[in-house]
N, C-alpha and C positions, 0 to 999 in steps of 0.2 A: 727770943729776938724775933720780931717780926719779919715776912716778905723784906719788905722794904727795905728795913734797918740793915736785914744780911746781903741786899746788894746798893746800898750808899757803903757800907762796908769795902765792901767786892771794889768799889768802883774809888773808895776815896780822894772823893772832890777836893781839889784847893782852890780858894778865891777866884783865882783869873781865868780858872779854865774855860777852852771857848767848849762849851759842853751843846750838844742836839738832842734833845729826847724825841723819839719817835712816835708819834698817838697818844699825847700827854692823858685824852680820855675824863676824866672827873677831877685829874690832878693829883692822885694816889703819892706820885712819885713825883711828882714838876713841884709841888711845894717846899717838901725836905729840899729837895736839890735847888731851890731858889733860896732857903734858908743857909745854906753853905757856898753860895758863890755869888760874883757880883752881878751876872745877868745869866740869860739862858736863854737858847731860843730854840721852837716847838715846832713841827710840824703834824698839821691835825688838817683832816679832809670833811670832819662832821663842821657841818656849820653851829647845828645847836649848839655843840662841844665849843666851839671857838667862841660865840659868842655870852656862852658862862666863863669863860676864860678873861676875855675883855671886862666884862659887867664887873670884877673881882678888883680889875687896876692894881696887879701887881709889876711893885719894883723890879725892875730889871727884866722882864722877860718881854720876851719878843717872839710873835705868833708868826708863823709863813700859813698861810694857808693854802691848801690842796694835797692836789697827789702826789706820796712822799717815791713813789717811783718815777715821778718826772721832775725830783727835787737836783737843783744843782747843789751838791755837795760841797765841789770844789769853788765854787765861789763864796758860800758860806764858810769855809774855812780859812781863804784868802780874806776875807772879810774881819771874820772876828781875829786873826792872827794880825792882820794890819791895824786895828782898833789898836790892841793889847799893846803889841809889842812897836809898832809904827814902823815895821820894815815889809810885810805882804806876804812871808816867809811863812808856807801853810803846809811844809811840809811835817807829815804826820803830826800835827797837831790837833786836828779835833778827835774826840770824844762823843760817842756814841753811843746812847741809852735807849732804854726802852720797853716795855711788855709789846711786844709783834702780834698786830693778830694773825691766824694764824694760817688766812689765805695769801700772803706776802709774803711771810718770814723770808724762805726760800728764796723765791726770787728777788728780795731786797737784798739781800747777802750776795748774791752773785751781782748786781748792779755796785754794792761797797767792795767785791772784789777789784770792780775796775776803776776805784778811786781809792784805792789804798795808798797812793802816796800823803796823799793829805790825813789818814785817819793815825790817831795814836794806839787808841784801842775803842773794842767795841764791847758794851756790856748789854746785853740781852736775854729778855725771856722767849722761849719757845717752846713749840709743842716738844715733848722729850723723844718724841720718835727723832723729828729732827736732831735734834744735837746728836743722838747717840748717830746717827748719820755720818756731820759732821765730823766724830772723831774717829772713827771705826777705824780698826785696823784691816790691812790687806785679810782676804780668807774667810773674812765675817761675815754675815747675813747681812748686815748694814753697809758694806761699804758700797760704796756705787761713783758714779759719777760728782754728786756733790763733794763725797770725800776729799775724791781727786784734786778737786779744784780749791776748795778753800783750805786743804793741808797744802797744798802746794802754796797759797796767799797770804796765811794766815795760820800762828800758832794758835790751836784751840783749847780751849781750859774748859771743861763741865764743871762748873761750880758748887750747885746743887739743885736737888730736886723739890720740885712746888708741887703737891698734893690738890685735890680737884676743890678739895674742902677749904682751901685760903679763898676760893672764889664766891660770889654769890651772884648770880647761880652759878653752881658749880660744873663746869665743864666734863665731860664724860674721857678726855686724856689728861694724863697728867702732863706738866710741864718740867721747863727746868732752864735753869739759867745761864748762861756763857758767854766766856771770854774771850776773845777773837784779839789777836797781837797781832800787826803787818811782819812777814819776817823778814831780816836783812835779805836775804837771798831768793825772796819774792821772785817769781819770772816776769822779763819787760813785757810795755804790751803788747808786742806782736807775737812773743813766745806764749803769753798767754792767750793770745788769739788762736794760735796752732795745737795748746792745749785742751781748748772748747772744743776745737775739733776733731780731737784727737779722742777727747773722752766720749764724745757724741757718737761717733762710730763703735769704737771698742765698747759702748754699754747698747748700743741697738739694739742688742736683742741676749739678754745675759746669760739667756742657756744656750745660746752658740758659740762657737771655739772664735778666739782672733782668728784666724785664718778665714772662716765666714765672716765674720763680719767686720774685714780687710779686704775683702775679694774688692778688685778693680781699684786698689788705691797700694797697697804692699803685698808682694808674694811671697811665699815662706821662705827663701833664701833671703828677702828683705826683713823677716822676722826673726830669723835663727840668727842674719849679723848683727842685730841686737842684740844677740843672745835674750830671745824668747820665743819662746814653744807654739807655735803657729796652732796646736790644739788646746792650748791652756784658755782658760776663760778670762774674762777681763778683772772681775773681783778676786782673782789671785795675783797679781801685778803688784808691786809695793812700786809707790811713787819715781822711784828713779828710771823705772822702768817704762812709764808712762812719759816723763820730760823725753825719753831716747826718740820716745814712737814721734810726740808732740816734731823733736827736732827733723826726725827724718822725712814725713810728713810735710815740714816747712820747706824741703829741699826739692822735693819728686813732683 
């Protein structure tokens, strides 16, 4: 089974979906996905790319052009759920695809972190340092900041891994692909506000204790009524521990 095949797979489309591929690129993946639903719509920043895209006049799809980081999401999701369904109702409904290159990824994902009411899910390729990022557990060499945040937004699936050799020319990391779910118990956004903040200090500088790099925001009697260890480091923390700091943080 091809790339491909194993994430139309991953993703399996049905007709109405209001589906966004991100960087459709030569088409690899916009055409299967145009072949299984009834429109699509793309965002692409290369103009060549867009306009081999147009030159093609394919059914159903529908190009945005520009920066997919100053893409509004949420009104393309309002939009195609209003089409569909004729009530405007966009919550978690769209659908999210993609090969990321691989100076975005990162920051694209934390920009879907602050529109996850509208996403249903998100299927993506990425460089594999990333993902493994993304799911790392507390204690790991990977986890860090990003963990924090899109485990807190979003259940993360590792799919599988793409080898350098599917590419031509073949990239010098491997990649790998994942699934990104909004979870029920997502934090609002001002908790997630207080969480950016919260992980932005606590990873300042990862070989220093919270206690350093909390000085002038919590003191260790504000750390220990957390119950946590004012010398522990920040990638030993497991999530619920980081909502506590996020909450107290919102309060001081």
């Amino acid at each position: 089974m091809s790339i491909i095949e194993r994430m139309l797979a991953a993703l399996r489309p049905e007709t109405g979906d209001p589906v966004v591929e991100v960087g459709p690129g030569l088409g690899a993946l916009t055409l299967p996905l145009l072949a299984r639903l009834d429109r699509l719509a793309v965002v692409e920043i290369d103009r060549d790319l867009i306009a081999r895209l147009e030159s093609q006049q394919l059914n159903g799809l529908t190009i945005h052009p520009g920066d997919v980081m100053q893409f509004d999401f949420d009104a393309l999701a309002r939009e195609l759920t209003a089409d569909t369904e004729g009530n405007g109702q966009a919550v978690h409904s769209l659908r999210v695809v993609g090969n990321l290159p691989y100076n975005i990824g990162t920051p694209l994902l934390v920009r879907l972190m602050d529109c996850q009411r509208m996403i249903r899910d998100i299927h993506v390729m990425l460089q594999k340092e990333v993902v493994d990022r993304l799911h790392a557990e507390p204690g790991t060499r990977a986890f860090g900041r990003l963990s924090v945040l899109m485990q807190s937004v979003f259940e993360v699936t590792p799919l599988f891994t793409v080898p350098p050799s599917a590419f031509d020319p073949p990239p010098k990391v491997q990649s790998s692909v994942v699934r990104m779910k909004p979870r029920s118990d997502a934090p609002d956004a001002e908790t997630l506000d207080a969480l950016q903040a919260c992980t932005r200090l606590a990873f300042a500088n990862k070989r220093k204790t919270l206690r350093n790099n909390f000085k002038g925001h919590l003191d260790d009697k504000a750390l220990i009524d957390l119950q946590i260890d004012p010398q522990a480091r920040a990638e030993t923390l497991d999530l619920p521990a980081f909502h506590r700091l996020a909450k107290q943080l919102r309060h001081t």
